[in-house]
C-alpha positions as CSV (number, residue, x, y, z in Angstrom):
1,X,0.0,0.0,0.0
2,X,1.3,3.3,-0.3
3,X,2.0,5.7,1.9
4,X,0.6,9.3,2.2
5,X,1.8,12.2,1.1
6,X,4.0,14.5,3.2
7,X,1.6,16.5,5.8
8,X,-1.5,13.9,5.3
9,X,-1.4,12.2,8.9
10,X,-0.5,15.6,10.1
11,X,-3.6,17.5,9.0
12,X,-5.6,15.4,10.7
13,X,-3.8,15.7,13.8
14,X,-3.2,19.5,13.9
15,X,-6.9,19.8,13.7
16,X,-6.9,17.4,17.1
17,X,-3.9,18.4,18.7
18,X,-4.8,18.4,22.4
19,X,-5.4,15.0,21.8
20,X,-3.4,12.6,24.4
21,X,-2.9,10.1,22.0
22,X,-1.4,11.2,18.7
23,X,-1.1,7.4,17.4
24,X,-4.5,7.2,16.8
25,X,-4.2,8.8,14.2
26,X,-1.1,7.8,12.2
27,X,-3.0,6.4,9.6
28,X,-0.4,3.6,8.5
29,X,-0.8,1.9,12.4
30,X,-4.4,2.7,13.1
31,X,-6.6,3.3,10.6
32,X,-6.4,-0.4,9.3
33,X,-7.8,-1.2,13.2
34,X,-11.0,0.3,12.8
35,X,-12.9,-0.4,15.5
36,X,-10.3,0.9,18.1
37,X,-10.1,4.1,16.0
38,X,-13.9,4.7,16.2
39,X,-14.0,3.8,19.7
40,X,-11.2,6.9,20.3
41,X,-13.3,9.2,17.7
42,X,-16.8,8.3,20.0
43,X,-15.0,8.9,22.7
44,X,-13.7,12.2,21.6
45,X,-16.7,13.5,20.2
46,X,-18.9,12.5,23.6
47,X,-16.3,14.6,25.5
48,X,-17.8,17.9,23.5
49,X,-14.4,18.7,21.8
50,X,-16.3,18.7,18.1
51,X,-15.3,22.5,17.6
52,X,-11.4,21.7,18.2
53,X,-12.1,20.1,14.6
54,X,-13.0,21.2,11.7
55,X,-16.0,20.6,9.9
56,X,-14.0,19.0,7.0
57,X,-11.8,16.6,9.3
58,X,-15.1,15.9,11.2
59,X,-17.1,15.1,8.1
60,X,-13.9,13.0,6.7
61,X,-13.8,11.2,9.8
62,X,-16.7,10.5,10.2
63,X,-17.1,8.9,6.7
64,X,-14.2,6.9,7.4
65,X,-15.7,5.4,10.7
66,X,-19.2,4.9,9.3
67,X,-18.2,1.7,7.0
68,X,-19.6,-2.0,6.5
69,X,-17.7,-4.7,5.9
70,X,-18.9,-4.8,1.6
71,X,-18.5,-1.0,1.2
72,X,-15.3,0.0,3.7
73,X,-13.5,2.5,3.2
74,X,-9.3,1.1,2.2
75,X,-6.9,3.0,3.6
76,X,-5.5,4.3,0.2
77,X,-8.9,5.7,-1.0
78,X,-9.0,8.0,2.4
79,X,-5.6,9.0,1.9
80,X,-6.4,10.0,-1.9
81,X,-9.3,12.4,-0.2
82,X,-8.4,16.0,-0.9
83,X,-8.0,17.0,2.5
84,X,-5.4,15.3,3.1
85,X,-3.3,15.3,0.0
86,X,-2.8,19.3,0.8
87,X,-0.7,20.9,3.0
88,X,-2.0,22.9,6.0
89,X,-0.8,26.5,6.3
90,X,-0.4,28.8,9.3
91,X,-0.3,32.0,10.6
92,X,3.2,33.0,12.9
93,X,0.0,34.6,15.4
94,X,-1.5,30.9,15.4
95,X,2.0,29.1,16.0
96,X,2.8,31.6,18.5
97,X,-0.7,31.0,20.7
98,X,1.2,27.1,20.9
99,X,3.9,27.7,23.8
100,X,3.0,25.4,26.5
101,X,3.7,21.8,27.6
102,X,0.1,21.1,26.7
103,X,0.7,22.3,23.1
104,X,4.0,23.3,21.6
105,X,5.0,24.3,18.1
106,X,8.2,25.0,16.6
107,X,10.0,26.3,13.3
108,X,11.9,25.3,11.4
109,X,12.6,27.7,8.4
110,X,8.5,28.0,7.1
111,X,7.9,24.2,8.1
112,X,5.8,23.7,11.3
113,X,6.2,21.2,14.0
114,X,4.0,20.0,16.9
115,X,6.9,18.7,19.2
116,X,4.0,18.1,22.5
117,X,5.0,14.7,22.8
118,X,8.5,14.9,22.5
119,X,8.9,17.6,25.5
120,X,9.8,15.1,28.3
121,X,12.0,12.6,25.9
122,X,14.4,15.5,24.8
123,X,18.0,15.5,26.2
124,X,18.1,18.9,27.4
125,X,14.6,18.7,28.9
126,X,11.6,20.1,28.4
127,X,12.2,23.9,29.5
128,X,14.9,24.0,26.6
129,X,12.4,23.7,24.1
130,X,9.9,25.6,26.0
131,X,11.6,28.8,25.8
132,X,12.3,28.5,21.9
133,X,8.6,27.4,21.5
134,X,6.7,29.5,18.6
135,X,9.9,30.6,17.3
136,X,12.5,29.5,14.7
137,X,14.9,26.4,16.2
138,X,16.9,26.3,13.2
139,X,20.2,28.0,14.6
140,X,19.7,25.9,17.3
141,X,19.9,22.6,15.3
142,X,23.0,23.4,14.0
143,X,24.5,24.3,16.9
144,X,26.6,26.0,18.9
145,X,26.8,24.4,21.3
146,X,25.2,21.1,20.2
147,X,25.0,20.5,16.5
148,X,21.8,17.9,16.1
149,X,22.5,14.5,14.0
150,X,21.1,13.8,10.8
151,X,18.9,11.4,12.9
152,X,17.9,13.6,15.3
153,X,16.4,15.8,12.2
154,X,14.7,12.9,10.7
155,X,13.3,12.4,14.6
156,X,11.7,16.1,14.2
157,X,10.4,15.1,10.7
158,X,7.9,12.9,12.5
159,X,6.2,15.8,14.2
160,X,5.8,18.1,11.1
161,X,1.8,19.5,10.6
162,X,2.2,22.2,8.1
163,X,3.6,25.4,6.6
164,X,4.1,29.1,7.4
165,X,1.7,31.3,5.2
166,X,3.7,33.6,3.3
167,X,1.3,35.5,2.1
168,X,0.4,36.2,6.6
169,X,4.3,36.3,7.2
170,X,4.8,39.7,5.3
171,X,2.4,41.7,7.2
172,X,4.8,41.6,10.0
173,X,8.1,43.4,11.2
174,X,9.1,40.9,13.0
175,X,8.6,37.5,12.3
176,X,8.5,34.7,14.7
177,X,12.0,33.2,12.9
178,X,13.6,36.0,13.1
179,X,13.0,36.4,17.3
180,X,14.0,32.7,17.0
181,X,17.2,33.2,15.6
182,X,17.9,36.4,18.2
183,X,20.4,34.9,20.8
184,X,22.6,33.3,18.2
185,X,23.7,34.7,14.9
186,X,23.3,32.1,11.9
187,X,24.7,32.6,8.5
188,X,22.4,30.5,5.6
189,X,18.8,31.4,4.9
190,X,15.6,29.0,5.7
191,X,15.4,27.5,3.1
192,X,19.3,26.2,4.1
193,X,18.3,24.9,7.5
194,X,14.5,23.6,6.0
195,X,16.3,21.4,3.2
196,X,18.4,19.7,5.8
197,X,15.6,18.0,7.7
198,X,15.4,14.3,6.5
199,X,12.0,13.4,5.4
200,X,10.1,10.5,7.2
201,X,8.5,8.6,4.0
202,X,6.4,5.9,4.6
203,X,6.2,4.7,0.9
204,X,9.6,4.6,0.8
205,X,10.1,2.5,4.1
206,X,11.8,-1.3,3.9
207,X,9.0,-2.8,6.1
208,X,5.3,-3.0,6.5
209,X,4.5,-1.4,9.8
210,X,0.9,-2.4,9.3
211,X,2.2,-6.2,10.1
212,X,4.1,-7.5,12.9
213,X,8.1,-6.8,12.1
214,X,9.8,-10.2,14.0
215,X,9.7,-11.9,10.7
216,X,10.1,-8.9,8.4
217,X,13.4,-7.5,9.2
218,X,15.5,-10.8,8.4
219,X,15.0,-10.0,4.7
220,X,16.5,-6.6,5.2
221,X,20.2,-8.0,4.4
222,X,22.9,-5.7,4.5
223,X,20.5,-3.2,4.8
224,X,19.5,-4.0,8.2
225,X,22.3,-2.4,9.8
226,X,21.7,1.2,8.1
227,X,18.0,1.1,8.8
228,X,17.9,-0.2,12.5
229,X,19.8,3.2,13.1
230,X,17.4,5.5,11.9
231,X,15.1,6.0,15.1
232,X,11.7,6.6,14.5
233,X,8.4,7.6,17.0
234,X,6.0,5.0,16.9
235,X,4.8,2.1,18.3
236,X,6.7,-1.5,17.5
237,X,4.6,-4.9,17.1
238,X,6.7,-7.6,16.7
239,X,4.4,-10.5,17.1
240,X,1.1,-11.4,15.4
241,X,0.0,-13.4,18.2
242,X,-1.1,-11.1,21.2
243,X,0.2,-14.2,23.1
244,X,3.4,-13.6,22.3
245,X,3.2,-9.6,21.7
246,X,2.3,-9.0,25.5
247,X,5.4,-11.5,26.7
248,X,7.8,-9.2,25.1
249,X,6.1,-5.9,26.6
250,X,6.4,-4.9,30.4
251,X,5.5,-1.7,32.6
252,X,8.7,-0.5,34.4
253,X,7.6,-0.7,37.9
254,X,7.4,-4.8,37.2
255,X,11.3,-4.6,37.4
256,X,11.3,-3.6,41.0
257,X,7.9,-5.2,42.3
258,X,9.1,-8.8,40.8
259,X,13.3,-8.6,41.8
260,X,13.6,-6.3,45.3
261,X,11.7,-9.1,47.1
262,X,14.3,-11.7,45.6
263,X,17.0,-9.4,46.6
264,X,15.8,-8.9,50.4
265,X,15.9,-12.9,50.5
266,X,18.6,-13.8,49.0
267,X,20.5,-11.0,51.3
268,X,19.1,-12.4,54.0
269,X,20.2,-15.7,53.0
270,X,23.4,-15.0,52.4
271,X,24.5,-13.0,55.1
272,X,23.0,-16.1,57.4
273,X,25.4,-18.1,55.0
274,X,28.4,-16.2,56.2
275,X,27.3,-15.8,59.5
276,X,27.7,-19.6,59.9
277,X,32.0,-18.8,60.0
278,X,32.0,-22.2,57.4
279,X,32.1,-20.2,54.2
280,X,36.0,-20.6,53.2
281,X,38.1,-19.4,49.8
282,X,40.5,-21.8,48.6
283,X,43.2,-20.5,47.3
284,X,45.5,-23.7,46.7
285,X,44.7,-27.1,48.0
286,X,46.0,-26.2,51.1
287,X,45.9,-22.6,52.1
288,X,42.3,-21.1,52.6
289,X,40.8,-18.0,54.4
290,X,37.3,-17.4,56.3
291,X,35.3,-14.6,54.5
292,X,33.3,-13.6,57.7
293,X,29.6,-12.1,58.0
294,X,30.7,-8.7,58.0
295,X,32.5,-8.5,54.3
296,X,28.9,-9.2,53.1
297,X,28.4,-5.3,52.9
298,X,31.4,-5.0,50.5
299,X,30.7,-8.3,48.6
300,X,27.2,-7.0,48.1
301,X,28.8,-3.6,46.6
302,X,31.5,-5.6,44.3
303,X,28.8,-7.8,42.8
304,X,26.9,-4.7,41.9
305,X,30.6,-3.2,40.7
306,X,30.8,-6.3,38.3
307,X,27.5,-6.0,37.4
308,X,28.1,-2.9,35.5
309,X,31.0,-4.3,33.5
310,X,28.8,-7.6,32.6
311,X,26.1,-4.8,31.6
312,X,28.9,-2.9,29.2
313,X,29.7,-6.0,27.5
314,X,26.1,-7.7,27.1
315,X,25.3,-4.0,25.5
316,X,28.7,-3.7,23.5
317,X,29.2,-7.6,22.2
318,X,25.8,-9.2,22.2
319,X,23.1,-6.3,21.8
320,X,25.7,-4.3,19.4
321,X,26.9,-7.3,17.9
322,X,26.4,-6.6,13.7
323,X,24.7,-9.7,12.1
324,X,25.9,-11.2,8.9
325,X,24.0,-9.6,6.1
326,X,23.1,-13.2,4.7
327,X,21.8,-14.8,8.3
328,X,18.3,-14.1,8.1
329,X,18.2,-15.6,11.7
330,X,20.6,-13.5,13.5
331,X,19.3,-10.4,12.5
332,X,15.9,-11.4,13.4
333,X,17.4,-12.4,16.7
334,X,19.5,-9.1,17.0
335,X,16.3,-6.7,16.6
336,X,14.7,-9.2,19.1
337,X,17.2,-8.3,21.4
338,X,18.3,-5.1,21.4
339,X,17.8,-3.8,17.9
340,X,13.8,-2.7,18.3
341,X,14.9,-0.6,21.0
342,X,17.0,1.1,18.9
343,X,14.5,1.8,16.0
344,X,11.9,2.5,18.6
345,X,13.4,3.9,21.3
346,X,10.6,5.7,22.9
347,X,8.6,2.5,22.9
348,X,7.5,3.1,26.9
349,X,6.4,-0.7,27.2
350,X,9.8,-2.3,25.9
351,X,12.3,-0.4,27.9
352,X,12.7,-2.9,30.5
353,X,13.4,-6.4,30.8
354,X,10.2,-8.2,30.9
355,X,10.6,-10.5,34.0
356,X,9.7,-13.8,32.5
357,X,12.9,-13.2,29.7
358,X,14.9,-12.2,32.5
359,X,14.6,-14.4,34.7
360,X,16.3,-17.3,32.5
361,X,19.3,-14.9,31.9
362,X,19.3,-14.1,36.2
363,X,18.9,-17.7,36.6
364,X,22.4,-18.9,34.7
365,X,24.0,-16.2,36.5
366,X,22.9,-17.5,39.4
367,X,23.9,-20.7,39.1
368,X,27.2,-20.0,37.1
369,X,28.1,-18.4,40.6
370,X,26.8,-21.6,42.4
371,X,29.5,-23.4,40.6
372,X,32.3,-21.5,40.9
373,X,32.4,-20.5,44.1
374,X,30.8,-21.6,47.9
375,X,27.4,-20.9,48.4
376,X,27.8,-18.1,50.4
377,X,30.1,-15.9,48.9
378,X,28.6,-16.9,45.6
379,X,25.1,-15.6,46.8
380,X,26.2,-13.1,48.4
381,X,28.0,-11.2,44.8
382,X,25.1,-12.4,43.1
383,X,22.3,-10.1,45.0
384,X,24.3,-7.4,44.8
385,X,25.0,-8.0,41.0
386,X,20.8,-8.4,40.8
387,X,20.1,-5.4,42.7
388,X,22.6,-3.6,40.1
389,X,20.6,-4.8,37.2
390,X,17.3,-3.3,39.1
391,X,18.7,-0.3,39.4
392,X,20.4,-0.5,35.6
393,X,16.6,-1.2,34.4
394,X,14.9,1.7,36.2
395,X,18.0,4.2,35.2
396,X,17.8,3.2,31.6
397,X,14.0,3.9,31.7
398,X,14.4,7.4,33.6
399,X,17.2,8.0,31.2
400,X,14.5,7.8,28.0
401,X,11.3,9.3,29.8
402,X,12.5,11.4,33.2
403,X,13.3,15.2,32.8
404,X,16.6,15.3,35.6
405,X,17.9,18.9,36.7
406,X,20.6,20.6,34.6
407,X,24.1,20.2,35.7
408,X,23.3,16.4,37.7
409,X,24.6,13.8,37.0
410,X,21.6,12.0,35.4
411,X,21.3,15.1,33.1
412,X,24.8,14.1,31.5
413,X,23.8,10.8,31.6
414,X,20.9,11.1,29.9
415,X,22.4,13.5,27.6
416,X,25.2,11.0,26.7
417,X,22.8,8.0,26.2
418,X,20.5,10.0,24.3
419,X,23.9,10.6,21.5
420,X,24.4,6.7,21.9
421,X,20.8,6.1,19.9
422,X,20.9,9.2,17.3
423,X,24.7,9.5,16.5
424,X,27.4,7.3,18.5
425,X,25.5,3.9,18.1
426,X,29.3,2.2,18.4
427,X,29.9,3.6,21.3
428,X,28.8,5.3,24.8
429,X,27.9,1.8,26.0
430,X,27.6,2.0,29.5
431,X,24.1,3.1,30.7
432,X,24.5,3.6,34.7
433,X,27.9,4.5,34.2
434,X,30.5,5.9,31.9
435,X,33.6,4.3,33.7
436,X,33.8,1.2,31.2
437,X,33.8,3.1,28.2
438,X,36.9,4.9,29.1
439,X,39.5,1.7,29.2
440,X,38.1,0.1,25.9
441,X,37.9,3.6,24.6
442,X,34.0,4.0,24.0
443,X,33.4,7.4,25.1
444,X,31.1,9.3,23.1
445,X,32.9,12.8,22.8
446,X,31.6,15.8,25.0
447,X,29.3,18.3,24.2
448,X,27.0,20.7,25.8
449,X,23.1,20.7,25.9
């Protein structure tokens, strides 16, 4: 099926824009559900918010909603529908009235954005854009002092809903690009910065998004690699079988409500293994030392210290690892793993572990430790190597959706991880800490938010 032209899915949603839920309607994931999309458009119209729309979008809509199954309504005939192979202008006064968290707009050159949803998932936090908000971003996207990927542009091509009337742009003195572009001179016209953004084409795309992509991406070849790395905004179903779909999908308080029980007990247990005074390290045959109760504090804090470096090399050599063009099954296995995360990375339900998957990775650890060394000492750096992935989990997840204070730590952090997924994806990859990446010299380069 083809896709729709550029600014179709966005007309539709700048006439809705204080809508919650912007998927609903990206045509190309949920118009083919029809019954979920009318149950949002009932919804939305009961809740007496008809005159946020237009009486052409509500008319469309409505047509599109009101089908049978002999006389529907395909996807490609509504997306063939006048309104939505033009392009929606705007005043500067209307993009202007758009400068809070509820609803905010940006420029770049004439081209229009609705960047609401992306507020709390940008690096430099949502006050950044904020105060740019109605205004002209383009001197900030090339930086000083941060000067944004070509991904990072193709990000913001997701959220475009229109153009700048011309004809409404000359009647003022001083336009809204021009306030924009104020703090920072920038040599190169609009039309410079504009032509840079990367376009977000559907038609163009290598998969189906309107089919589950586990079994798609195999076929991708050599270029697998190339597309993985191009981040997009939408939701990922990997699985036609909801079965399956919901086993690979997990809220992030799971993590701590399923493993800081196990961590209570098993430091419980192992501290009353060491408090026993049998728990002994061989080092030869014959020469042996007691690890007493009270190291368990600093065996609890190594095993967590370990932790980190298994984390760097699980991310660096397994989840990074680049699958032969020709093995259609390890590069389905590689997006299974790690690589949907990174073409989705905003994906809210797949930023944690699931518990069920993890639990047969925890459990080799587990025993792994078992075997090589006595029960007690082996327990004891294995809780604190769990409680180190519980706190990995819920850091990666703040890192993607929490706004931390300028100048903390978790600010560079997330600022750093953030570069990982749109320009340094072979390195930067420690997530709760940098320290790895500095001996097998990973470390994304510095620069300032």
């Amino acid at each position: 099926m083809p896709g729709p032209v550029a600014g179709s899915t966005a007309r539709v949603y700048a006439d809705v824009n204080t809508l919650k839920s912007r998927e609903y309607w990206d045509y190309e994931t949920h118009v083919p559900n029809w019954r979920q999309t009318r149950k949002c458009w009932e919804q939305f119209v009961q809740a007496e918010n008809q005159h946020l729309v237009s009486p052409e979008a509500l008319d469309l809509l409505d047509k599109l909603l009101r089908y049978d199954h002999q006389q529907r309504l395909t996807a490609t005939e509504a997306m063939e529908h006048p309104y939505f192979l033009s392009t929606r202008y705007f005043s500067e006064k209307e993009v202007a009235k758009h400068c809070t968290n509820e609803s905010c707009w940006v420029l770049v050159g004439t081209r229009v954005y609705d960047v609401t949803s992306f507020l709390r998932m940008h690096p430099g936090g949502e006050a950044l854009i904020l105060r740019r908000s109605g205004s002209d971003i383009s001197a900030q996207l090339d930086g000083p002092p941060h000067r944004h990927s070509e991904n990072a542009r193709r990000w913001l091509e997701q959220y475009y809903i229109g153009e700048i009337d011309r004809d409404c742009t000359e009647l003022h003195t001083e336009t809204l690009r021009q306030r924009g572009n104020k703090p920072e001179a920038q040599d190169g016209t609009e039309e410079d910065a504009s032509a840079k953004c990367s376009k977000v084409d559907d038609e163009t795309d290598l998969v189906d998004w309107r089919k589950p992509l586990a079994w798609q991406v195999g076929y991708l070849g050599e270029k697998y690699d190339a597309w993985v790395h191009q981040p997009v905004d939408r939701p990922i179903r990997l699985f036609e079988s909801d079965f399956f779909e919901a086993s690979t999908k997990t809220s992030w308080y799971m993590v701590p409500a399923v493993w800081l029980p196990l961590v209570i007990y098993l430091s419980w247990y192992g501290y009353s293994l060491l408090a026993q005074e049998s728990t002994r390290l061989f080092i030869t045959s014959e020469y042996s030392f007691l690890i007493h109760k009270y190291c368990f504090p600093f065996l609890f804090l190594l095993g967590m210290f370990l932790w980190s470096f298994v984390e760097y090399c699980i991310h660096r050599f397994v989840f990074h690892m680049r699958p032969p063009a020709h093995n259609y099954y390890l590069i389905t296995l590689h997006f299974l793993l790690h690589g949907q995360h990174h073409k989705s990375p905003f994906d809210g339900s797949r930023l944690v572990f699931p518990p069920g998957i993890a639990s047969i990775v925890v459990g080799a650890f587990y025993l792994l430790l078992r075997q090589l060394l006595p029960e007690g000492l082996g327990t004891s750096l294995f809780v604190g190597g769990l409680c180190g992935y519980v706190v990995y989990d819920m850091i990666h997840y703040y890192l993607h959706y929490g706004s931390p204070r300028k100048g903390s730590y978790l600010y560079s952090l997330k600022a750093y991880h953030v570069k990982h997924h749109f320009e340094h994806q072979r390195a930067g990859f420690g997530i709760t800490t940098t320290f790895w990446d500095h001996p097998f010299n990973t470390v994304i380069p510095k620069q300032t938010f």
